[in-house]
One Martini backbone bead per residue (centre of mass of N, CA, C, O) as a GRO file, in nm:
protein
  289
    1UNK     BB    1  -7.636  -0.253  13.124
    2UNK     BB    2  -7.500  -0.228  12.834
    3UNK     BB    3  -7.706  -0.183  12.707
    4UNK     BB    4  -7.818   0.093  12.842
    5UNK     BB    5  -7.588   0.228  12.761
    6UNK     BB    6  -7.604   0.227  12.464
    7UNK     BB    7  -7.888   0.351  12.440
    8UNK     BB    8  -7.807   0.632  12.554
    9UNK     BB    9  -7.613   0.707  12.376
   10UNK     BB   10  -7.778   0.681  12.133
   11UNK     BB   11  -7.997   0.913  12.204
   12UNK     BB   12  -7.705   1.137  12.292
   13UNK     BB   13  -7.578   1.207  12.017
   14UNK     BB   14  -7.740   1.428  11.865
   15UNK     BB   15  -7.700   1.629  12.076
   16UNK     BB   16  -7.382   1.638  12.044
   17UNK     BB   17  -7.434   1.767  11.738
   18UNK     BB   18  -7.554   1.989  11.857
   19UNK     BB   19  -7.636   2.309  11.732
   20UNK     BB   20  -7.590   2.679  11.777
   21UNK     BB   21  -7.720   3.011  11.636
   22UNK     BB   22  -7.740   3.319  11.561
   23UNK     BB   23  -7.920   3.520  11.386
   24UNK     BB   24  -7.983   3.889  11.246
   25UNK     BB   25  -8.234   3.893  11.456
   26UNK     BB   26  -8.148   3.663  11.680
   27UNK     BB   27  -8.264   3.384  11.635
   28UNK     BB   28  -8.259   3.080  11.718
   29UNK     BB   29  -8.077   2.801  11.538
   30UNK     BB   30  -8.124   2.458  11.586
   31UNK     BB   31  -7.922   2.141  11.515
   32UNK     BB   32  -7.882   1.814  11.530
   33UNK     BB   33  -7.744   1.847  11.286
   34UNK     BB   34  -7.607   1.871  10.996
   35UNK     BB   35  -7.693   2.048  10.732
   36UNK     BB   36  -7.769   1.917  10.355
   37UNK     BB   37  -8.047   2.059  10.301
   38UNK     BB   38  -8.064   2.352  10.125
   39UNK     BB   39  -8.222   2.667  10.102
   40UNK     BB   40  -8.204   2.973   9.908
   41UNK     BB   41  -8.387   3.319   9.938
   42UNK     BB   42  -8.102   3.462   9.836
   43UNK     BB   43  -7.807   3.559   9.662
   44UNK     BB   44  -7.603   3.599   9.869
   45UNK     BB   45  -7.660   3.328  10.024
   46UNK     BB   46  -7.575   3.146   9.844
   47UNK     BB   47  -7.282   3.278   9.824
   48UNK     BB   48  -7.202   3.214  10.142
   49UNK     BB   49  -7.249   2.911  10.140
   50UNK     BB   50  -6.985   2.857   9.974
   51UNK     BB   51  -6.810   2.972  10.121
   52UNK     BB   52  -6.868   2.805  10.371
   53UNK     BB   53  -6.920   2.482  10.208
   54UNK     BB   54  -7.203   2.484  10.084
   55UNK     BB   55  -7.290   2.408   9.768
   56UNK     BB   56  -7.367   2.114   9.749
   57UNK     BB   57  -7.632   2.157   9.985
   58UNK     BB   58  -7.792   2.306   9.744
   59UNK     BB   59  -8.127   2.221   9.639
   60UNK     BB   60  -8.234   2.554   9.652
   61UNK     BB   61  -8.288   2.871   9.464
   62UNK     BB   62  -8.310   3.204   9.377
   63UNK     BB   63  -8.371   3.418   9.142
   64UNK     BB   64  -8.003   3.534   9.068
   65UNK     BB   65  -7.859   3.310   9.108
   66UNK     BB   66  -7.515   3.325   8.978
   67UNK     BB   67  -7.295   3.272   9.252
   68UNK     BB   68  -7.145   3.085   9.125
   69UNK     BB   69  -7.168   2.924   8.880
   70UNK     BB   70  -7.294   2.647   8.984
   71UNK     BB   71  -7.568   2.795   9.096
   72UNK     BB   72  -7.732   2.758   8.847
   73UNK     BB   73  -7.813   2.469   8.849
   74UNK     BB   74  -7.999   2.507   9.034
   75UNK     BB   75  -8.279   2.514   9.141
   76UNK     BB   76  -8.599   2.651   9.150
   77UNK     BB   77  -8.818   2.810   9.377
   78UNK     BB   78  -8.831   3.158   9.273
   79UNK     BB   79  -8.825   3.473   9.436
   80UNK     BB   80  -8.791   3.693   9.667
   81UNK     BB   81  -9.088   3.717   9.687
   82UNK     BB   82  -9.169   3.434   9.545
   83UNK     BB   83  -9.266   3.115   9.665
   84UNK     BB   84  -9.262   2.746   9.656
   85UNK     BB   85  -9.416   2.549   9.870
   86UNK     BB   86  -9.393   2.286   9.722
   87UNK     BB   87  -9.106   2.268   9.640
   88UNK     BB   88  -8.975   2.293   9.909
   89UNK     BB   89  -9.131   1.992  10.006
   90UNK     BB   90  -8.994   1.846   9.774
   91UNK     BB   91  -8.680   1.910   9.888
   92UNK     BB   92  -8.623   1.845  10.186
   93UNK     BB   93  -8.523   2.079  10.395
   94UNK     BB   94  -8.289   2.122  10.705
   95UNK     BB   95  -8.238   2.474  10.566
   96UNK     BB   96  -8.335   2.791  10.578
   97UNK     BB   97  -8.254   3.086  10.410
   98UNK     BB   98  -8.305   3.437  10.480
   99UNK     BB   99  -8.438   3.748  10.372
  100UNK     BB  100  -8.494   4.047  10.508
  101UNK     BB  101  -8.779   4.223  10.411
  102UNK     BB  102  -9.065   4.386  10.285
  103UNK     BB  103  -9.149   4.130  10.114
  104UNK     BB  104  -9.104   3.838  10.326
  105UNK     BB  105  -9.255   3.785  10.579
  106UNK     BB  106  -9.490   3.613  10.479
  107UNK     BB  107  -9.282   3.387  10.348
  108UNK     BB  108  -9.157   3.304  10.605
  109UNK     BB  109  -9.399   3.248  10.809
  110UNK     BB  110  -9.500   3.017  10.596
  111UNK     BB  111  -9.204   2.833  10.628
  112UNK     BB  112  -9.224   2.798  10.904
  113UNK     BB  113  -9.427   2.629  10.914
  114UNK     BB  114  -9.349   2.375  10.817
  115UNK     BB  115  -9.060   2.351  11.043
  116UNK     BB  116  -8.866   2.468  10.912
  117UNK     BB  117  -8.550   2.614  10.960
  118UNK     BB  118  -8.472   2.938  10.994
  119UNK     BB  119  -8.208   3.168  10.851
  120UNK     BB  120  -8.109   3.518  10.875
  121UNK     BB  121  -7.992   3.707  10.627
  122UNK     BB  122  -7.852   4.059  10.752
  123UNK     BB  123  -7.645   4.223  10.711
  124UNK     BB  124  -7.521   4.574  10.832
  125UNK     BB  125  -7.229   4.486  10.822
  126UNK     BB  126  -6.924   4.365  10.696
  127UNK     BB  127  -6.869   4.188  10.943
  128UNK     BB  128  -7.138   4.006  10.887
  129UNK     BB  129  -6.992   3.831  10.653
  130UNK     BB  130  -6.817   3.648  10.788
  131UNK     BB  131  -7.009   3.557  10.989
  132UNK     BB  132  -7.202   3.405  10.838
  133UNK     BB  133  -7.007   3.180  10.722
  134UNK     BB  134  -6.966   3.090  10.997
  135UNK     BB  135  -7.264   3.006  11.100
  136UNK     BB  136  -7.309   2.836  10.816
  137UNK     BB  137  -7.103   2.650  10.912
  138UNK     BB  138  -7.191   2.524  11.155
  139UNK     BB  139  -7.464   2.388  11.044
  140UNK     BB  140  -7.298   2.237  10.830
  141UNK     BB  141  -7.038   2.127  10.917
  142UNK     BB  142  -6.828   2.371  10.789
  143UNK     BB  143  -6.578   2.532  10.971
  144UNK     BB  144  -6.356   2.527  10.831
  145UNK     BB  145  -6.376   2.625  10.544
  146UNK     BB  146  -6.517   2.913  10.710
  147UNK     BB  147  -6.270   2.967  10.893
  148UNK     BB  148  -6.107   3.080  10.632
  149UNK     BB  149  -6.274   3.272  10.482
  150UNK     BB  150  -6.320   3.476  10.736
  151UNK     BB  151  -6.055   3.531  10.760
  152UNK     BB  152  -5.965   3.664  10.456
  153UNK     BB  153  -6.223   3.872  10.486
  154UNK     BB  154  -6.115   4.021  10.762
  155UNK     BB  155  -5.817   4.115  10.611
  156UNK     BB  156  -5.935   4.272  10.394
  157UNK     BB  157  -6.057   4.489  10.581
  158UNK     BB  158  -5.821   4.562  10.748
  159UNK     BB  159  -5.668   4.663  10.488
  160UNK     BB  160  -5.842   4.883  10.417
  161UNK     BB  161  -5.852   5.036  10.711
  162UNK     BB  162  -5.575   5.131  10.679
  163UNK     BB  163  -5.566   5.266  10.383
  164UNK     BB  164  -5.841   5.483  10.501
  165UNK     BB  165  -5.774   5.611  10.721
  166UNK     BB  166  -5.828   5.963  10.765
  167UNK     BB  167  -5.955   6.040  10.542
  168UNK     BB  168  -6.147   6.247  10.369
  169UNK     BB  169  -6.443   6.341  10.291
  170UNK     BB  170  -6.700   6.219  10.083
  171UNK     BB  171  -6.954   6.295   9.970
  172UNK     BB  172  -7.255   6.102   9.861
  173UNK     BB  173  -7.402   5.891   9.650
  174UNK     BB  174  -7.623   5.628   9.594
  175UNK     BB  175  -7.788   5.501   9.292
  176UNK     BB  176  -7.965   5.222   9.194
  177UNK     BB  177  -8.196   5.393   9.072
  178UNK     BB  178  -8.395   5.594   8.823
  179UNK     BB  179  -8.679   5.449   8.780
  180UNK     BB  180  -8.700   5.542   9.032
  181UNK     BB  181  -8.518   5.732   9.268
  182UNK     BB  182  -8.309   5.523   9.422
  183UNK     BB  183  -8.174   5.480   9.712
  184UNK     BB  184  -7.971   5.462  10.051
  185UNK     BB  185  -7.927   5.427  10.396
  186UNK     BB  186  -7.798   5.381  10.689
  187UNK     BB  187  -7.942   5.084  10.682
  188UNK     BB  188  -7.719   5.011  10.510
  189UNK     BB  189  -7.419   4.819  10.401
  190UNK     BB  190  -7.319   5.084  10.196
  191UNK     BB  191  -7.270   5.266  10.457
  192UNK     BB  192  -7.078   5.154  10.557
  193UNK     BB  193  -6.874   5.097  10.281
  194UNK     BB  194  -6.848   5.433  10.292
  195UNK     BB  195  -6.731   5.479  10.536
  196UNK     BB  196  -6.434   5.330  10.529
  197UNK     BB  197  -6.366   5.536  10.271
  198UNK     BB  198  -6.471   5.801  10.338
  199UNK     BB  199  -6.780   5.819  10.314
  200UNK     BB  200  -7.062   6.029  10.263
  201UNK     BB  201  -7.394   5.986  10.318
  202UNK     BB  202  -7.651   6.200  10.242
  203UNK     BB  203  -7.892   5.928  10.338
  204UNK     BB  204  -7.795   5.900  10.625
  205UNK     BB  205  -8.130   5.952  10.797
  206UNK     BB  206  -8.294   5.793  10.673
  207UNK     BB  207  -8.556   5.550  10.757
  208UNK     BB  208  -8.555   5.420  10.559
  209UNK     BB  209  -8.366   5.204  10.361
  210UNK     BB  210  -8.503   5.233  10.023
  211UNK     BB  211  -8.538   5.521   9.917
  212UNK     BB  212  -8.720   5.773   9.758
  213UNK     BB  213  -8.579   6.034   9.540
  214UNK     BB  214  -8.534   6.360   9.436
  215UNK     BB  215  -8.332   6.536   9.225
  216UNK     BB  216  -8.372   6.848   9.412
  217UNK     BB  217  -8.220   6.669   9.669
  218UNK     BB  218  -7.971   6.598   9.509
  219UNK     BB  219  -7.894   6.894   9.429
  220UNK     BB  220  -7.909   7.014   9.745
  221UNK     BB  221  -7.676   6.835   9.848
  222UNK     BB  222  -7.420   6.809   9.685
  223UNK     BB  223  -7.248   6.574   9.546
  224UNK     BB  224  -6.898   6.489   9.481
  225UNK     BB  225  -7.043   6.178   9.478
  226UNK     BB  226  -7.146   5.936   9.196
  227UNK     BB  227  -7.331   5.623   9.234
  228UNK     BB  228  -7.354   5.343   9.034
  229UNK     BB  229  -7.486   5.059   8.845
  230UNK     BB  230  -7.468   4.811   8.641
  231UNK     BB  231  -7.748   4.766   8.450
  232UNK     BB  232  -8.032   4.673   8.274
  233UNK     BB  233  -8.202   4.907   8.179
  234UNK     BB  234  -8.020   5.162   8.269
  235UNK     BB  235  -7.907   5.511   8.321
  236UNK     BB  236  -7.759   5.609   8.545
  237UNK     BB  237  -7.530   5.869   8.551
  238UNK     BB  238  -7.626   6.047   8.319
  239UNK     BB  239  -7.854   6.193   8.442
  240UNK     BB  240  -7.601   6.382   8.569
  241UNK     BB  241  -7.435   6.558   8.342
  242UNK     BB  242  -7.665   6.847   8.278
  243UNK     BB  243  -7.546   6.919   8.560
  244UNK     BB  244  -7.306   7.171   8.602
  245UNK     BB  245  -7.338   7.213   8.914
  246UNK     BB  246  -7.290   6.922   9.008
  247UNK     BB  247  -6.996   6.839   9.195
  248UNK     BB  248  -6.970   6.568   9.036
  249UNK     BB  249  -7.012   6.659   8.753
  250UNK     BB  250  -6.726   6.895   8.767
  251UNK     BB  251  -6.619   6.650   8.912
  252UNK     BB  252  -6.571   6.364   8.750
  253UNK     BB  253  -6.778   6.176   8.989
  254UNK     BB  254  -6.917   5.961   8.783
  255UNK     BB  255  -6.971   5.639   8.833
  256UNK     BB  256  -6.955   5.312   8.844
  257UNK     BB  257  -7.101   4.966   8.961
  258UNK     BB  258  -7.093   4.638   9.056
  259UNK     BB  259  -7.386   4.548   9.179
  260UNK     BB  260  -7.299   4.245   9.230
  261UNK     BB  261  -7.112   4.372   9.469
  262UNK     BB  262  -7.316   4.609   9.639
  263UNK     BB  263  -7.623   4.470   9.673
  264UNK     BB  264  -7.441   4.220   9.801
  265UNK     BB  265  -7.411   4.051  10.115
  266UNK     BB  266  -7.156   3.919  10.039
  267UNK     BB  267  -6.806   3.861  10.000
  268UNK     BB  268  -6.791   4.042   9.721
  269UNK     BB  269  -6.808   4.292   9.857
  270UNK     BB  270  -6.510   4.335   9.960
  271UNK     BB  271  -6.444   4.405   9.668
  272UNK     BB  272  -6.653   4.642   9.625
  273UNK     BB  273  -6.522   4.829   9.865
  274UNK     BB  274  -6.269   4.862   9.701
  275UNK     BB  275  -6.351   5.017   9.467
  276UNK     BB  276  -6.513   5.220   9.604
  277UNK     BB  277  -6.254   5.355   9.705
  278UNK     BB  278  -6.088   5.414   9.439
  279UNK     BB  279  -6.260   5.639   9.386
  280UNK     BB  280  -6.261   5.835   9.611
  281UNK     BB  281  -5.965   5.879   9.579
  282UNK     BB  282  -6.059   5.999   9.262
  283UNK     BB  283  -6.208   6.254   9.392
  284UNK     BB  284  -5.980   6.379   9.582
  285UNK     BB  285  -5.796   6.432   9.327
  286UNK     BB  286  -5.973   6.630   9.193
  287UNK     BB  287  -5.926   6.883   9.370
  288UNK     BB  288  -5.689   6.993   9.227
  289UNK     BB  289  -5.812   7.107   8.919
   0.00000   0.00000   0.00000
C-alpha cells in the first residue's frame, strides 16, 4: 500500500509543478515544470526574458537581441522574418517565445508543428510589459524575480500616469523609417504611450499596424511634433526641415528618439515613454514663443 502511495505521488508531482499562463494571442500555455531552455524569437523578448529572471535560460536567440549586454553571446537562431529549424531542434528547448508579426505567421507554426510550447509575446498597451514579465516568470519559474521587475515598471508607469495626465494634447507623427516613409497607427503599443504624455497620434485610425504613408499626407495633417528614431543610415527627422510650413517644423518640434527604446515592446520601453513625454512637454513650452 505504501509502494503504491508513493508511486502515484510519483506520477503527480510534475502535475503539482504544472504552470498555466495565457499569451497576448489569448492561448493557453501549459507546462508541467518550469522551462531551463528557452528560445527568444524578437529583441523585445529577449529583453523581457531576463527582467523576468531567466536570462541565464535563453540557450538561442534572433539577431538584433542585443540587451542587456549578455544577450549579446546568445546563439543565434535566424531573424525575426526567418529562423533555423534544424538548430533550433538541436538546441531542444522547452519553451519558445514569439513576436506575432506579418512575416512570422508561417514560421511560428512551423516551430509549433515541433511540439514546442510556444508563447506569443505582442503588448498592445504599456501595461502589457510588466504582464509579460509576469507571465514568462511564472513559465521559468522566476516568478519572485518578476514580480519584483513588474512591481517597479508598474511605478514607473504609476508615476508618468500622474505627472502627465490632464496635459494639453499635441498633435505628433511618429516616424520609424523614411524611405519609404512607414509610421504605426493605433493598433500599435507606441500610440498607448503617447496617449499617456498627452500626444495625439495623427494615424491613430489607419487600419494597418505599420502604414506607409506619404510626405503629402503628413503635411496635410499638419502635426505639432515630429519623432524620428536614431538609426544607422537613416535620414531622420531633418527630412522634414524644408517644410517651413509644417507646425512641427516651425515650432522647433523635430526630436529624435532612441528607436531602440520605443520601437521595442520590452521593459526599456518605459524608460522610453518618459524621454518621449519630456519632449511633447517641450514642444507645448514652445507654445510660447
Amino acid at each position: 500500500m505504501k509502494r503504491m502511495v508513493m508511486l502515484a505521488a510519483a506520477l503527480l508531482a510534475p502535475l503539482a509543478n504544472a504552470v498555466t499562463v495565457r499569451d497576448d494571442a489569448g492561448n493557453a500555455i501549459t507546462l508541467d515544470k518550469p522551462a531551463m531552455r528557452v528560445i527568444s524569437m524578437a529583441p523585445h523578448v529577449t529583453e523581457t526574458l531576463f527582467a523576468a529572471g531567466g536570462g541565464s535560460r535563453i540557450v538561442g536567440a534572433v539577431n538584433y537581441s542585443d540587451y542587456p549586454e549578455a544577450a549579446k553571446s546568445i546563439p543565434r537562431i535566424g531573424s525575426n522574418r526567418e529562423v533555423d529549424l534544424e538548430r533550433i531542434i538541436s538546441l531542444k528547448p522547452d519553451l519558445i517565445v514569439a513576436w506575432m508579426h506579418n512575416s512570422s505567421e508561417r514560421q511560428i507554426e512551423m516551430v509549433r508543428k515541433l511540439g514546442i510550447p510556444v508563447f506569443l509575446s505582442d503588448p498592445q498597451t504599456l501595461d502589457g510589459i510588466p504582464e509579460n514579465v509576469m507571465r514568462l516568470g511564472q513559465l521559468m519559474g522566476t516568478d519572485a524575480v518578476a514580480a519584483s521587475t513588474a512591481a517597479e515598471l508598474r511605478k514607473q508607469l504609476a508615476n508618468l500616469r500622474t505627472r502627465y495626465a490632464g496635459r494639453p494634447p499635441v498633435r505628433t507623427f511618429y516616424q520609424v523609417w523614411d524611405k519609404p516613409l512607414y509610421t504605426l497607427s493605433g493598433r500599435h503599443i507606441i500610440t498607448d504611450a503617447l496617449r499617456l504624455c498627452g500626444g495625439e497620434n495623427i494615424f491613430d485610425k489607419l487600419a494597418v499596424t505599420a502604414p506607409i504613408v506619404s510626405i503629402e499626407a503628413v503635411l496635410q495633417a499638419d502635426p505639432e511634433a515630429v519623432f524620428g528614431t536614431a538609426e544607422k543610415n537613416y535620414g531622420g527627422v531633418s527630412l522634414w526641415k524644408p517644410y517651413a510650413t509644417l507646425s512641427a517644423t516651425r515650432n522647433d518640434n523635430l526630436f529624435t528618439v532612441d528607436g531602440n527604446l520605443l520601437n521595442r515592446a520590452g521593459p526599456r520601453m518605459i524608460a522610453g515613454t518618459a524621454v518621449l513625454c519630456d519632449k511633447l512637454e517641450l514642444a507645448r513650452q514652445h507654445r510660447t514663443k
